[in-house]
VEXNU-377035 format. One record per atom (N, C-alpha, C): y, x, z. Coordinates in steps of 0.001 Angstrom, whole numbers, padded with zeros to 6 digits, always signed. Layout:
<filos>
YXZ...
</filos>
This chain:
<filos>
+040257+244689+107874+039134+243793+107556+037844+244389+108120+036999+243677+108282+036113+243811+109159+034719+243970+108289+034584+244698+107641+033634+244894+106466+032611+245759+106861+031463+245572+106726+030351+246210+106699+030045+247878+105948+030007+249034+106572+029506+249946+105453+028715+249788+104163+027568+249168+104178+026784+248630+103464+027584+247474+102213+027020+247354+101396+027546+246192+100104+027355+244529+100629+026602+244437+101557+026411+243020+101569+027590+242445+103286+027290+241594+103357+028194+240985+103930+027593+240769+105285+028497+240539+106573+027525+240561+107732+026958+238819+107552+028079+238089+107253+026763+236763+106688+025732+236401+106131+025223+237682+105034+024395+237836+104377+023237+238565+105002+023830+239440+106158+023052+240356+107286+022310+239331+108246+023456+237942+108763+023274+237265+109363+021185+236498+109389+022166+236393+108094+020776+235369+107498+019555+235769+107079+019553+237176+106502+018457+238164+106616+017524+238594+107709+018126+238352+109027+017468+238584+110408+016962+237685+110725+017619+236282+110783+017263+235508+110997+015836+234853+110236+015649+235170+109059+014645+234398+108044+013755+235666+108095+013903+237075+108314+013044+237996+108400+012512+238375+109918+012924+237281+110889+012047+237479+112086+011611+236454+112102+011324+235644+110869+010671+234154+110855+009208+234388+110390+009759+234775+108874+008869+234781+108072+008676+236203+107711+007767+236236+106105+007331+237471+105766+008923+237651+104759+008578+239101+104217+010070+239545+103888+010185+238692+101914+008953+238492+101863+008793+237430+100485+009512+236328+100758+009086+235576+101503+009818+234572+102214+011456+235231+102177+011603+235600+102917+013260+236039+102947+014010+236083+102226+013699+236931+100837+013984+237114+099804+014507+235860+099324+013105+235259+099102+013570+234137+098778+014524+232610+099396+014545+233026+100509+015500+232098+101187+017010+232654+100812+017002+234039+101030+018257+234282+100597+018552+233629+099066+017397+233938+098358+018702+233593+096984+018786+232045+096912+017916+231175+097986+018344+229319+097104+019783+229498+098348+020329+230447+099430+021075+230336+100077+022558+230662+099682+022554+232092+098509+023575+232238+098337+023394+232783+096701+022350+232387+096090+022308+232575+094864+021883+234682+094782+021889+234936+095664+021618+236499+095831+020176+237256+095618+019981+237725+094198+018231+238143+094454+018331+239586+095158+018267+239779+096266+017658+241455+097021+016472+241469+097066+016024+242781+097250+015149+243370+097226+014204+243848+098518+013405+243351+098458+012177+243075+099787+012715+244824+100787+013190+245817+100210+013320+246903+100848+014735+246987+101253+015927+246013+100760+017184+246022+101254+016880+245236+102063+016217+243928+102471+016056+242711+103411+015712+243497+104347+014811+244159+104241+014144+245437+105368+015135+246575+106294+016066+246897+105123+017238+247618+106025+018286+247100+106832+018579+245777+105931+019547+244727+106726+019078+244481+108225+017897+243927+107984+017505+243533+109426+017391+244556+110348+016853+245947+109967+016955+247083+110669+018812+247239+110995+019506+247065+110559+020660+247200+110654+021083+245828+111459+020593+244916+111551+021255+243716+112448+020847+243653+113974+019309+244716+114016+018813+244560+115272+019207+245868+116318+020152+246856+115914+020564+247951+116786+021256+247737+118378+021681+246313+118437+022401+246064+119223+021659+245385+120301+020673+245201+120206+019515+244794+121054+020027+244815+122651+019670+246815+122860+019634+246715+124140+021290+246977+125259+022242+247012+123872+023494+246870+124326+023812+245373+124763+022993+244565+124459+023467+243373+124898+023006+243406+126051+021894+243500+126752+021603+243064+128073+022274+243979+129044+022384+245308+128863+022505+245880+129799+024380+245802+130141+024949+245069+129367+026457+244832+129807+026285+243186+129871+025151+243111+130450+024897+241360+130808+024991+240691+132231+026291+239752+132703+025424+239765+133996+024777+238472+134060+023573+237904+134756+022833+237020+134688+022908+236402+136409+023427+235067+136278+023627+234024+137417+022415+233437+137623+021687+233136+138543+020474+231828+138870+020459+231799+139987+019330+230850+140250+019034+230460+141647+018462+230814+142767+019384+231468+143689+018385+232384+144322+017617+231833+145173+017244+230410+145568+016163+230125+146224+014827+230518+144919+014946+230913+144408+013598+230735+142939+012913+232185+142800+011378+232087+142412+010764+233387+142654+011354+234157+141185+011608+235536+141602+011408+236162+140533+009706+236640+139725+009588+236583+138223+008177+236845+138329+008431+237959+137005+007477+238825+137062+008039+239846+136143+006077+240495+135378+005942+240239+134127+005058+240642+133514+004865+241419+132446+003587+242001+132070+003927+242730+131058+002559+242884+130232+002615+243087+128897+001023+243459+128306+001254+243872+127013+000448+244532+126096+000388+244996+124529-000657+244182+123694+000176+243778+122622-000477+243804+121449-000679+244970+120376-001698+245242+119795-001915+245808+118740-001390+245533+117563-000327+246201+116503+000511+245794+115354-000237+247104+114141-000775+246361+112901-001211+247399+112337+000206+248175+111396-000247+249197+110923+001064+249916+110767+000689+250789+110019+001780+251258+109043+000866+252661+108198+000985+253924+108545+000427+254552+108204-000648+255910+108524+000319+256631+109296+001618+256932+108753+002734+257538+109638+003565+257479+110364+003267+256242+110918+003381+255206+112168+002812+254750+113009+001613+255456+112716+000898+255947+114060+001506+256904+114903+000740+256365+116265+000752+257565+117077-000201+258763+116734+000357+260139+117231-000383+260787+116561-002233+261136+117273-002301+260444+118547-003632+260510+118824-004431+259434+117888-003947+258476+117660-004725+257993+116357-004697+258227+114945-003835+258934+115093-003375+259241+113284-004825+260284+113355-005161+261314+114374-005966+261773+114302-007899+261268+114214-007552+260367+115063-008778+259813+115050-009038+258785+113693-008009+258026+113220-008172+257857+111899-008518+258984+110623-008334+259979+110485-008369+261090+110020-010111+261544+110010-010132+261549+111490-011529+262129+110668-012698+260977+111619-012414+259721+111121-013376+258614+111435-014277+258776+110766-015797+258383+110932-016454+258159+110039-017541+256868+110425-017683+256330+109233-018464+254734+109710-019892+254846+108455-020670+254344+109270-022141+254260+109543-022175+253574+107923-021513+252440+107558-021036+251627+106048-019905+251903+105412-020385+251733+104095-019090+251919+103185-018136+250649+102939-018659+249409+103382-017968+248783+103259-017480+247376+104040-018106+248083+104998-017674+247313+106728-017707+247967+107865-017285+247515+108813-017044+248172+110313-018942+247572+110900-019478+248452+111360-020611+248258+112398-020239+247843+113643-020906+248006+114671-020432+247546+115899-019634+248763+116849-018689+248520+117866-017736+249573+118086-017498+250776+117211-017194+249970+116082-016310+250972+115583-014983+250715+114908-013946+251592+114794-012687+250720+114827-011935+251591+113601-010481+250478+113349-010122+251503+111943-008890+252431+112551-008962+252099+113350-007835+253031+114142-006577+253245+113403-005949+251764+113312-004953+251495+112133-003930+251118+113097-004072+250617+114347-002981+249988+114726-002198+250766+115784-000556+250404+116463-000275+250754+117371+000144+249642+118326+000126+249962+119635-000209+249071+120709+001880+248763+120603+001843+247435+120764+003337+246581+120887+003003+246094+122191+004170+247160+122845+004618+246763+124607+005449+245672+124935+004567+244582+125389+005410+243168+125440+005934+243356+127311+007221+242459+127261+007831+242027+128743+007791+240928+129005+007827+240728+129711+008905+239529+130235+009583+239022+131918+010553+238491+131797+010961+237935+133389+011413+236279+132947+011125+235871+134465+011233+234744+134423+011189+234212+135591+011835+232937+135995+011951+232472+137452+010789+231188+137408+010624+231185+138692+009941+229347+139330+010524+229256+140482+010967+227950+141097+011165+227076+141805+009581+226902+142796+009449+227553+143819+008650+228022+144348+008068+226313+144612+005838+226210+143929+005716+224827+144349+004292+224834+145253+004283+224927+146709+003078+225167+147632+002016+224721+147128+000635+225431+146851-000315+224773+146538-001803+225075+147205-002945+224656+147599-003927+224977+147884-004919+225315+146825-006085+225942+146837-006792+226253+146034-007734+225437+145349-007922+223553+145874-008196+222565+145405-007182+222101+144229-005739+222727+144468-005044+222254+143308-005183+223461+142393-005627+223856+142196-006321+224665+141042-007635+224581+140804-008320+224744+141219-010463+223992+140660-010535+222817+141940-009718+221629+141821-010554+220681+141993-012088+220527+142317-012950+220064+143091-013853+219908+143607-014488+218372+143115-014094+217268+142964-014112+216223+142804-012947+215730+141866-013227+214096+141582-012043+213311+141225-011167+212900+142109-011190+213066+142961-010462+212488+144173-008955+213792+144238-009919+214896+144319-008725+216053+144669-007970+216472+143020-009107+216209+142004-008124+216649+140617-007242+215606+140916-007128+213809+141225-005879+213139+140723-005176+213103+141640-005193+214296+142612-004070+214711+143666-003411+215928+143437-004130+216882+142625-003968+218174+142502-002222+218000+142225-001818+219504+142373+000001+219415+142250-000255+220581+140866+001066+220084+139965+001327+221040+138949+001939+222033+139308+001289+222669+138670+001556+224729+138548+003508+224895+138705+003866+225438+138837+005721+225978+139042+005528+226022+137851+006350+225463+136592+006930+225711+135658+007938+226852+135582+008089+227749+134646+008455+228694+134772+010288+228350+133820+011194+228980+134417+012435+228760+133607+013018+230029+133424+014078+230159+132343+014692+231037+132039+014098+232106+132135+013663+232200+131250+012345+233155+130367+013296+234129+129309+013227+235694+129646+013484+236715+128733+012605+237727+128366+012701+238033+127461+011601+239324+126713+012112+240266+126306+011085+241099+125846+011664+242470+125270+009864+243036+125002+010307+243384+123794+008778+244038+122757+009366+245010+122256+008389+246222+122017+008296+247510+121402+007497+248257+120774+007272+249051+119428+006575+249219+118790+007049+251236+119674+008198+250985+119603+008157+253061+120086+007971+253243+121568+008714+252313+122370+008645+252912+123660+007432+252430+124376+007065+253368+124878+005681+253484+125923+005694+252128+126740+004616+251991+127849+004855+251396+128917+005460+251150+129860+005950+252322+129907+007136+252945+131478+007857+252415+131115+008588+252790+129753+009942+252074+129581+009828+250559+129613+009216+249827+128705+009305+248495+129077+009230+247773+130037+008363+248625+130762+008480+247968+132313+009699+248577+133385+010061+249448+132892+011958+249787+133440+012670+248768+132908+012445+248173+131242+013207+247113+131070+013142+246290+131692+011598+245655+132030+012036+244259+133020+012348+244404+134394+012314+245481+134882+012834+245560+136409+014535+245557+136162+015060+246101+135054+016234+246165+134709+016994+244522+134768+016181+243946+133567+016283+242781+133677+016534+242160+135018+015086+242174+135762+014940+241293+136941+016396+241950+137983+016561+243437+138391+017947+243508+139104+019177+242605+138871+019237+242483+137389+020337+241841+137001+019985+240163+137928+019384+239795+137730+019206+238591+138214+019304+238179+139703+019056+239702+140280+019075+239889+141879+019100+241171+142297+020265+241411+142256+020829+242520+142916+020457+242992+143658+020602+242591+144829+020715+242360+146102+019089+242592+146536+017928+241748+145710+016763+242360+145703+016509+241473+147492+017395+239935+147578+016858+239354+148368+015965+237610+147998+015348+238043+146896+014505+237317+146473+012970+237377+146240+011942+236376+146696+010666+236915+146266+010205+237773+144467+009853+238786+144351+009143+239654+143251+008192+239553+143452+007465+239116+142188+005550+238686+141740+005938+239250+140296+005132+240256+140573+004300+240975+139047+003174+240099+139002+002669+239451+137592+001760+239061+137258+000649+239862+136435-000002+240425+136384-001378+241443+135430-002594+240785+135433-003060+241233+134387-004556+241039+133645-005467+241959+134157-005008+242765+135519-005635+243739+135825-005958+245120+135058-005018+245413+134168-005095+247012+133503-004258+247991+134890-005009+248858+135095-004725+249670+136090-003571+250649+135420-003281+250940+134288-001562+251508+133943-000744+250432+133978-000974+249297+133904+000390+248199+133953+000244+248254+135911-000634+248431+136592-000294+248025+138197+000164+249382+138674+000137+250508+137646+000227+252062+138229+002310+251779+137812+002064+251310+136489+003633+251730+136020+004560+250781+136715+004236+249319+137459+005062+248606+137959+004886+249067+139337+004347+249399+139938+004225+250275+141279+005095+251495+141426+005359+252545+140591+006152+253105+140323+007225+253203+140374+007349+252201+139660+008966+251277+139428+009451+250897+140210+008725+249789+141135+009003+249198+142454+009699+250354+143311+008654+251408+143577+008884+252147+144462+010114+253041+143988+010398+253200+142651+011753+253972+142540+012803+253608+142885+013044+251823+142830+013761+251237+142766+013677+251002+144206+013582+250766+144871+013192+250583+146392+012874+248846+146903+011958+248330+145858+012011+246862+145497+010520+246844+146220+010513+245657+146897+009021+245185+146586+009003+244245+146362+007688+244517+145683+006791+243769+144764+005549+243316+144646+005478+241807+144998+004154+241752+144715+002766+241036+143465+002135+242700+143505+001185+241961+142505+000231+241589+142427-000163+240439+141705-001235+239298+141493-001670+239409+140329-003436+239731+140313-004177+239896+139109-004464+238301+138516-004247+238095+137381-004439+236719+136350-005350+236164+136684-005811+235229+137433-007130+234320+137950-007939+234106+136653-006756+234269+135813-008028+233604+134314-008792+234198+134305-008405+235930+133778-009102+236829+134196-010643+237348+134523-010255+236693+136192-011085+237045+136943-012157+235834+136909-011854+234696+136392-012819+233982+135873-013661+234222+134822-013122+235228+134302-013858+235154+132899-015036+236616+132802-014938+237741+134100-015753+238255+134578-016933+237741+135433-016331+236343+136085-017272+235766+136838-018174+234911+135614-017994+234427+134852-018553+233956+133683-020096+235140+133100-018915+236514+133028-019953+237007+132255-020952+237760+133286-021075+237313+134645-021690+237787+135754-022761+236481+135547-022508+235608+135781-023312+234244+135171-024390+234549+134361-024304+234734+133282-025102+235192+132285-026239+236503+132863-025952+237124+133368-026735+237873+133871-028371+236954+134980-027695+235842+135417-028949+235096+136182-029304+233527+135508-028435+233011+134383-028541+231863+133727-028999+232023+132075-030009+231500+131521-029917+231609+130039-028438+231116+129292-027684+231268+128358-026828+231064+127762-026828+229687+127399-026065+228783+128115-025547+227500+127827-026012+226696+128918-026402+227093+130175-027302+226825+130737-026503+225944+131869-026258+224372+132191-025113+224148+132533-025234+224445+134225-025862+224842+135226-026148+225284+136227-024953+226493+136328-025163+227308+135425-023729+228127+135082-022346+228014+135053-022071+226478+135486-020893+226530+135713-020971+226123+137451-021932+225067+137238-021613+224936+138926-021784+226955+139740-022339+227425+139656-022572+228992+139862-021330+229941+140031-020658+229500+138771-019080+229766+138473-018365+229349+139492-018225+227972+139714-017175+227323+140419-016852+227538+141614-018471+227521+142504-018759+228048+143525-018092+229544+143919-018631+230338+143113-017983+231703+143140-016522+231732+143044-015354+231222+141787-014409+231039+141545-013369+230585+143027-013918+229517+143569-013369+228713+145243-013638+229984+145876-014422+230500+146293-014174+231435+147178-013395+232714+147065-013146+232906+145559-012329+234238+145200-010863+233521+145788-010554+232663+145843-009574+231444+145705-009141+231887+146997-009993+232077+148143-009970+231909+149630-009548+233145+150033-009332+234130+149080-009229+235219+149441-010689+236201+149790-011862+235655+149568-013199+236316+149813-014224+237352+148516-012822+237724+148133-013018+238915+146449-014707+239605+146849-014306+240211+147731-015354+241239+148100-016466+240825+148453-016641+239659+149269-017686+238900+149635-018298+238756+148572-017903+238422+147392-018533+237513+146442-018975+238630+145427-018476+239855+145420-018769+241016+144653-020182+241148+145895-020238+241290+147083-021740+241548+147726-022661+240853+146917-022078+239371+147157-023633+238600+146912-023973+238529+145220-023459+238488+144695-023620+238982+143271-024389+240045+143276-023580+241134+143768-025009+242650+143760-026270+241949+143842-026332+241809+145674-027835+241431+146413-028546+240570+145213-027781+239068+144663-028379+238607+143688-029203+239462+142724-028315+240137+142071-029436+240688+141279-030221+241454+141766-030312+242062+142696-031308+243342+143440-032397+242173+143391-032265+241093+144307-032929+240123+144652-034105+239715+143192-033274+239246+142666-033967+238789+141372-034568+239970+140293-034344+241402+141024-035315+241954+140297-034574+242317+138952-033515+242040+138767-033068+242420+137268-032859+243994+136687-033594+244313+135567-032916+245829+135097-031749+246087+134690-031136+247392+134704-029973+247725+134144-029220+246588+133038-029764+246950+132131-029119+245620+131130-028695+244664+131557-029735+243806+131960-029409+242400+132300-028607+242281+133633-028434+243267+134386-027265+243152+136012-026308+243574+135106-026026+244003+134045-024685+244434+133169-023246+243656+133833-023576+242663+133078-022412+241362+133556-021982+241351+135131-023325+241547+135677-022801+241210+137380-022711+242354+138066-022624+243760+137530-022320+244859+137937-020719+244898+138116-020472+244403+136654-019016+244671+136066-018357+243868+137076-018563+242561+137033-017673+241625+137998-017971+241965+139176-018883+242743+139864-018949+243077+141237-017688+244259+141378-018036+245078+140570-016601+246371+140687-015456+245788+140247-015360+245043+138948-014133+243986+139308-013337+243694+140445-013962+243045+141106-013882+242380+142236-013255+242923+143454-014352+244393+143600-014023+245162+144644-012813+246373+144454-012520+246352+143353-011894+247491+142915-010293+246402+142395-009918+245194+142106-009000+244303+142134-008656+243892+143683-009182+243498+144492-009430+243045+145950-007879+243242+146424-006983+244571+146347-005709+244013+146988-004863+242907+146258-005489+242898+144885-003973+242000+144303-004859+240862+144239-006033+240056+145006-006223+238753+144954-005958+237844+145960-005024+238318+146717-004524+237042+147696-004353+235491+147560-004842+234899+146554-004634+234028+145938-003909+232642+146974-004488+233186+148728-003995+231763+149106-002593+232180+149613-002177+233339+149821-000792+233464+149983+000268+233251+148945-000347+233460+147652+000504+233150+146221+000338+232054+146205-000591+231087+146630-000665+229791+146440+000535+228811+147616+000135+229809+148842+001025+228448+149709+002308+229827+149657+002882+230095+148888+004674+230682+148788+004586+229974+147396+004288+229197+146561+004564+228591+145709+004511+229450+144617+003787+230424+144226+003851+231519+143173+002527+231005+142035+002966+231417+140786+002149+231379+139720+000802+232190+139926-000052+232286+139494-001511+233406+139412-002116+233228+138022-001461+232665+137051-002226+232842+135917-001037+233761+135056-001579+234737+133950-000477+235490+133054-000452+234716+131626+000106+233316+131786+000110+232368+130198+001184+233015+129596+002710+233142+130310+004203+233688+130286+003078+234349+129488+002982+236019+129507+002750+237174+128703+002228+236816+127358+000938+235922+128011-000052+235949+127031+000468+235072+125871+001425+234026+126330+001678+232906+124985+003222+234201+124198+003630+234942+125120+004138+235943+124344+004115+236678+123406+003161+237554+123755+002234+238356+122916+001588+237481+121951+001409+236421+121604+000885+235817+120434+002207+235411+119596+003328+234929+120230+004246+234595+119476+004888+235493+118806+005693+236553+119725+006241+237494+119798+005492+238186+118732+004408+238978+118697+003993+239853+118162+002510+239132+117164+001766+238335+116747+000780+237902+116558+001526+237142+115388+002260+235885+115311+002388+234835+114982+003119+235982+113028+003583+237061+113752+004505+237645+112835+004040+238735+112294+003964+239531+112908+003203+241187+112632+001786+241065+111902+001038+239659+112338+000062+239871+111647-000617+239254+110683+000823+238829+109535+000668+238285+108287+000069+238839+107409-001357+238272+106895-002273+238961+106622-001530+239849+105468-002142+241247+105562-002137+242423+104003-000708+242817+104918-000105+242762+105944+001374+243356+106339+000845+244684+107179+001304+245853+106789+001445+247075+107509+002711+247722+107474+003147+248167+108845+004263+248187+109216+004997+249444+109015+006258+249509+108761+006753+250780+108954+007561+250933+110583+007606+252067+111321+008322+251899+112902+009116+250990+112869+010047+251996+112344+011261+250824+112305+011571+249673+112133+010670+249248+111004+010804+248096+110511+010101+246741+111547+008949+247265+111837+008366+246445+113434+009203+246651+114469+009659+247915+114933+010831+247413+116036+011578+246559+115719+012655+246521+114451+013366+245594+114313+012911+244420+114505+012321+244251+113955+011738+242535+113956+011002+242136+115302+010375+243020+116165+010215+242715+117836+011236+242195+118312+012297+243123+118082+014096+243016+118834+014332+241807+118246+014498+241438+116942+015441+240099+116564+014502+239036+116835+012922+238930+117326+012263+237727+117566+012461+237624+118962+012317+238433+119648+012683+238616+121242+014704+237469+121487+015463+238184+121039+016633+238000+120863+016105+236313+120587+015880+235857+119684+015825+234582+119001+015104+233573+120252+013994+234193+121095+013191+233304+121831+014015+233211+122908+014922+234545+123103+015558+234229+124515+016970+233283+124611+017348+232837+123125+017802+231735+122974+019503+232345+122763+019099+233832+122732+020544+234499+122550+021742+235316+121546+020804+234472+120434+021288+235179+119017+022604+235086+118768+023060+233776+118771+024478+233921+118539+025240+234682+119510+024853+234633+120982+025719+235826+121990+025564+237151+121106+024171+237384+120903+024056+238425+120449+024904+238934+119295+024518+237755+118211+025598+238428+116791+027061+238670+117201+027623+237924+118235+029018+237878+118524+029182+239486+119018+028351+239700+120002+028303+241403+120185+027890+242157+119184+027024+241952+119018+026959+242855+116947+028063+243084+116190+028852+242184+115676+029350+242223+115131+031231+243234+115977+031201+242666+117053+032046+243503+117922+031947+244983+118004+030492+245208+118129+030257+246894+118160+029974+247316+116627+029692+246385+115452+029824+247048+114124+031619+247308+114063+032209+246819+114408+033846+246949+113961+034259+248575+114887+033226+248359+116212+033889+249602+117151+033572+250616+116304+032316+250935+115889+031328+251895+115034+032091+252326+113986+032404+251181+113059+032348+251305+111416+034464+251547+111399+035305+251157+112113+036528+250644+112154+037215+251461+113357+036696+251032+115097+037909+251556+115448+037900+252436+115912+036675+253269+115439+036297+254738+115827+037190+255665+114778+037139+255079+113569+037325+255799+112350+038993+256018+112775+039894+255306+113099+040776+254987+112997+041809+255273+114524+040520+255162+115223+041438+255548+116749+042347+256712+116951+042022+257918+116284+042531+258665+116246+044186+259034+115688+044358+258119+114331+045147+257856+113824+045961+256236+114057+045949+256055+115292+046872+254955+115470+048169+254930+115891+049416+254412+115451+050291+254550+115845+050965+254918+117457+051272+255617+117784+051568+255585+119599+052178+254269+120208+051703+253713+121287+051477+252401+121708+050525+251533+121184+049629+251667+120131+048455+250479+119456+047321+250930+120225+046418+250277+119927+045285+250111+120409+044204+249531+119676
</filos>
């Protein structure tokens, strides 16, 4: 019989993962007992699920994954912050929590932080069906070109992977891991997508190059709009609608591939206009932005090979994945207990739970059963 070490049942395990990568573990609790009449205890729901999610990364890596190889591969990555208690920190913040000190007793001032949380390393891969576009089908100019504009490549077959222990490196070994599986052979287009953090373009560069893959990466246009915004402000009063035409203008030409150009005239602007330190703030930043991003904005070559340039994939990730759950208000985490629940929400979005439990439950019998027992099997069994 195929019985669990533990007292409860793997159906009872089942349903514990499932309702504890939903909800809060109150919630759970209570789903379990209108489910099977069972009252547990918010700290057994907690081990169960720690116990249902071990099998995580045994599933993918004895996975093989079929698609289409005319279709781009696109491979991203970013962190959320998960608050967590004190000994679940890392220990460079456990320290800086330690001997913080704030200006109020009973609020945060400005930059200052509680140094409570640890950063959750989100993935993901995912394909598009490569769809040619010009840089009018992204900022439109008129009505004429928005009700021509072409929609963005929808992105398909979408997998993740989140982590509360492993660093950056590793997660981004996971999705190159991932993405091999999908293409071996490594005769398909690779687009890293980034928000422009210079350790996510250092650690997928890395990778690339270990792997002997290339890869190309494209900084998030949103992004880089939203530096050009706060470059704006530096020559427009706040709300000032001249500020967008200013924007737009600037935005089309980053579009064209003219990053650097537009980091010049921004400077000269403000030299021009006379502005002090402070107020060139905004258009300093987006000028080094600019010039210091400049290889990964090709935008019209990602545009006419049919490639994505915005990071939504990550970003609607990282809110689901890690946001929607982790940060039920008054919840602080224990490691484990946030890994688990990364792993079984990940598992759940990638639409692979039941593959998954079917392997769970296969490697609880190898573990718990035919390890115990291999030794002592009759000659000829198995």
């Amino acid at each position: 019989m195929n019985l669990p070490v533990e007292a409860h049942s793997h159906g009872l395990r089942r349903v514990s993962a499932i309702e504890a990568a939903r909800g809060s573990y109150d919630d759970t609790v209570a789903a379990l007992e209108r489910a099977t009449g069972q009252r547990l205890g918010k700290r057994q729901v907690e081990a169960l699920a720690q116990r249902a999610a071990v099998d995580f990364d045994g599933l993918y890596a004895a996975r093989k994954t079929v698609s289409d190889r005319g279709d781009a591969l696109v491979i991203s990555c970013d962190g959320k912050g998960v608050v967590m208690r004190h000994d679940a920190l890392r220990p460079a913040t456990r320290r800086q929590a330690a001997g913080a000190t704030t200006k109020l007793k009973t609020r945060l001032s400005k930059g200052e932080k509680r140094n409570r949380k640890r950063l959750a390393e989100v993935g993901a891969v995912y394909e598009i069906t490569p769809v040619a576009r010009k840089a009018a089908d992204v900022m439109p100019a008129d009505d004429a070109q928005r009700a021509a504009a072409i929609t963005a490549p929808a992105a398909k077959n979408k997998w993740l992977t989140a982590s509360v222990v492993d660093d950056a490196a590793s997660v981004v070994a996971e999705i190159f891991a991932e993405a091999d599986r999908r293409d071996p052979e490594h005769a398909r287009d690779w687009v890293a997508l980034v928000d422009g953090n210079n350790h996510q373009i250092s650690r997928i560069s890395t990778e690339a190059a270990a792997r002997g893959i290339t890869v190309t990466i494209v900084v998030d246009f949103i992004h880089v709009i939203e530096y050009v915004w706060k470059a704006a402000w530096s020559f427009h009063e706040e709300g000032d609608p001249a500020a967008e035409l200013w924007v737009r203008q600037h935005a089309q030409q980053i579009l064209a591939a003219n990053a650097t150009k537009v980091a010049g005239q921004i400077r000269r602007q403000a030299t021009t206009a006379g502005l002090d330190t402070p107020q060139r703030a905004g258009a300093d930043a987006c000028a080094t932005y600019l010039t210091n991003k400049a290889p990964y904005l090709d935008y019209p070559t990602a545009l006419a090979n049919g490639w994505p340039i915005a990071t939504g994939v990550i970003e609607g990730a990282c809110r689901h994945l890690v946001k929607d759950r982790m940060d039920i208000t008054g919840a602080r985490w224990s490691l484990d207990g946030a890994e688990a629940i990364l792993k079984l929400r990940a598992i759940i979005c990638n639409g692979d739970f039941d593959e998954y439990w079917t392997h769970h439950l296969t490697q609880e019998r190898r573990r718990v059963h035919d390890s115990r027992y291999a030794d002592n099997a009759p000659p000829g069994t198995s």
